[in-house]
N, C-alpha and C positions, 0 to 999 in steps of 0.2 A: 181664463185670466183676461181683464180689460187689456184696453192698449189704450192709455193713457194719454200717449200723445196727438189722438187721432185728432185734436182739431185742429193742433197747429199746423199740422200738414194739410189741411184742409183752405189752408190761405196759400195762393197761388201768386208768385208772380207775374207781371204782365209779360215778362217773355218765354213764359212756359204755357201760357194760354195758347198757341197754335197746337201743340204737340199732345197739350190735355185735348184738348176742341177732335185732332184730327182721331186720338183713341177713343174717344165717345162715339163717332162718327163710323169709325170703323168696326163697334157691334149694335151698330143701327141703335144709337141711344138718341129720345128729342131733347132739348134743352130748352129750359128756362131760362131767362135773364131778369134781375129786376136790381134795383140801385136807390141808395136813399144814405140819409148821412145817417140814422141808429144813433144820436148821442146819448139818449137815455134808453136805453130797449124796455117798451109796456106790452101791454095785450093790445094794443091796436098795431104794431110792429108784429107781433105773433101773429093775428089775424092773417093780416096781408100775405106773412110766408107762409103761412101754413097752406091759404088758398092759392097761391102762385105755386108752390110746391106739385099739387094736385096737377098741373098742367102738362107736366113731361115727366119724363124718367130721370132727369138731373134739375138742381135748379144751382144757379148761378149767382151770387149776390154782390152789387159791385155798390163798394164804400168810395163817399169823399175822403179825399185827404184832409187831413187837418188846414192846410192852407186853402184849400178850396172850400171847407166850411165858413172859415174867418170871410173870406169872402162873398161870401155868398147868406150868413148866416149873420154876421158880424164880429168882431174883435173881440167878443164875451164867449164866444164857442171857439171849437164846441167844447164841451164839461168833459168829456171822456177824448184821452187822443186815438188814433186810429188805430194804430195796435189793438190798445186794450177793445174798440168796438168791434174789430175784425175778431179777436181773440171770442167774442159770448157769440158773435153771428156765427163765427164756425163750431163750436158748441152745440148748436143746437141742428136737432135728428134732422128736422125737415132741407137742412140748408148743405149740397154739397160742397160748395164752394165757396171761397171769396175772396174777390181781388180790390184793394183799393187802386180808387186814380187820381191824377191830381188834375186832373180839368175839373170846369164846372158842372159838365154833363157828361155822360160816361159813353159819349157817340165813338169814342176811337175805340173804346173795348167792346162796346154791341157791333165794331165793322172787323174785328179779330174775332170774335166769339162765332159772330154769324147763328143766333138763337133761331131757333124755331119759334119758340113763342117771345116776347116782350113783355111784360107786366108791369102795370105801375098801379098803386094806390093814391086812390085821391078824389077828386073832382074836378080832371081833366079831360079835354076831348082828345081823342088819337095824336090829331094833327098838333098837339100841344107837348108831345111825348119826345124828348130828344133819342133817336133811331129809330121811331115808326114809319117814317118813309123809306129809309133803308133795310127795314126787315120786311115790307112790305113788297118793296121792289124785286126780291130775291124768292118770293113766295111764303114767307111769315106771316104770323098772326100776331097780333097786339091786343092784351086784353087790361081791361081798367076795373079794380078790384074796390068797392066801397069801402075808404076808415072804417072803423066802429067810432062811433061816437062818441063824445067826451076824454078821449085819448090823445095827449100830444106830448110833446118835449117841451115845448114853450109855457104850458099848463101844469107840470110837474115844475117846469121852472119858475113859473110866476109863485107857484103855491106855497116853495121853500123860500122864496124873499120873504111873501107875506107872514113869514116863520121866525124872522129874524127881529 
């Protein structure tokens, strides 16, 4: 028989991230971390997790809050609120976890998590990365995972204006 509810147990709050972090730890499990607001999930969102997944035995995914997108995204986002984006990220196989934050960068939960690896998608260099210098200080790796192409949120967005 399924278990139905497995993804919503699959969203963690931030203060049970020590106690999740210290049980992985404790059967020698590596960890992924990787973070992004998801407000439309495409195949270049799957891409990324799928290849970050590849990287350790857990992977990690940490969501903006809905005020931290309005911020950072503007007053028009995001289209989905964090619940419901947290609810399809833990849904899906590749993705153990997911904690949303409400900062702009999710530096306070990669210095709780304490990832082995860091992962971001994009066209970023390391030192552009919010907690690459803190994973790296501790003996972490930081890897930078190419979009696929033609794939965004903002291009899904544009495309349904021009719909109207």
């Amino acid at each position: 028989m399924r278990q139905g509810n497995r993804a919503v147990e699959k969203i963690i709050k931030r203060e049970a991230l020590i106690a999740w972090r210290n049980r992985l730890r404790l059967v020698s499990r590596s960890i992924a971390f990787t973070n992004g607001v998801f407000d439309i999930l495409h195949q270049g969102h799957i891409k990324v997790l799928t290849e970050a997944a590849s990287f350790a035995d857990v992977l990690i995914v940490g969501v903006n809050s809905d005020a931290s997108v309005k911020r950072l995204k503007g007053p028009e986002r995001p289209i989905n609120d964090e619940q419901s984006r947290a609810c399809l990220l833990s849904s899906l196989v590749m993705v153990d976890a997911v904690v949303i934050f409400e900062e702009d960068t999710p530096l306070n939960i990669i210095n709780i998590i304490k990832p082995d690896i860091l992962i971001k998608g994009g066209d970023y260099s390391v030192d552009q990365i919010a907690g690459s210098r803190e994973v790296q200080a501790y003996g972490g790796t930081v890897e930078i995972i190419q979009m696929a192409q033609g794939f965004s949120t903002t291009g899904i967005i544009d495309k349904l204006k021009s719909l109207q």
